[in-house]
C-alpha positions in Angstrom: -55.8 29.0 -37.0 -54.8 29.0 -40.9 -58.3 28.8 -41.7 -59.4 32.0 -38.9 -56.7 34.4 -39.3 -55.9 33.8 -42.7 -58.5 32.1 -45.0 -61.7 34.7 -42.8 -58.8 37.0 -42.9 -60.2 37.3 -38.3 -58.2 39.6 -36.1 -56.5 37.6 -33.5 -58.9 39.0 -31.0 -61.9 38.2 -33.0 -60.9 34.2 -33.7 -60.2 33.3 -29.8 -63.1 35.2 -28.9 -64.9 32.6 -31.7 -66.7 29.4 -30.3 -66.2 26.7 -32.3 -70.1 26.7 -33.6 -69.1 29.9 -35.1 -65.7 29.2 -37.0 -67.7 26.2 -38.5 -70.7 27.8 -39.2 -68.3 30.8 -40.9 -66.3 27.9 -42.7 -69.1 25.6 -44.2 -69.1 27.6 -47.5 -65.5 26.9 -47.9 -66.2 23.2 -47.4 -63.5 22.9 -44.9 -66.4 21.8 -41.9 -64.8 18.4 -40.7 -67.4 15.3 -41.4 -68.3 13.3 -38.1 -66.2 11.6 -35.6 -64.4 8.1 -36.4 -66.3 5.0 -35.4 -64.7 2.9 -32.5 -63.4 0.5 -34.6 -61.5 2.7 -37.2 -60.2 5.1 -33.5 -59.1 2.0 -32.0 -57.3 1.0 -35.2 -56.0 4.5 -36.2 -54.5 4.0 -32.4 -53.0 0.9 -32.5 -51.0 2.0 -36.0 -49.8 5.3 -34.3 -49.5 4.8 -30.7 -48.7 7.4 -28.5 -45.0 7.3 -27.4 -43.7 7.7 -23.8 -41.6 10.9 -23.6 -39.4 9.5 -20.8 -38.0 6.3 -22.6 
């Protein structure tokens, strides 16, 4: 939202009526498009470091 409303300087209306294709594609000059997915290895380890909590307990 930072990046939408205040970086592309977007009306509300115009950044939720954005797809996600198009705030990157707007963003990749910036540099601030996000590099691919973790592999399952580094997920499963980034999980097991910070595991989600149970509300409730």
């Amino acid at each position: 939202m930072q990046a939408g409303l205040g970086l592309l300087r977007l009306s509300p209306r115009a950044f939720w009526a954005a797809t996600p294709r198009e705030l990157a594609a707007a963003l990749a000059p910036f540099g601030t498009v996000a590099g691919e997915a973790p592999a399952r290895a580094a997920l499963i380890a980034l999980m097991r470091r910070f595991p989600d909590r149970d509300s409730s307990n």
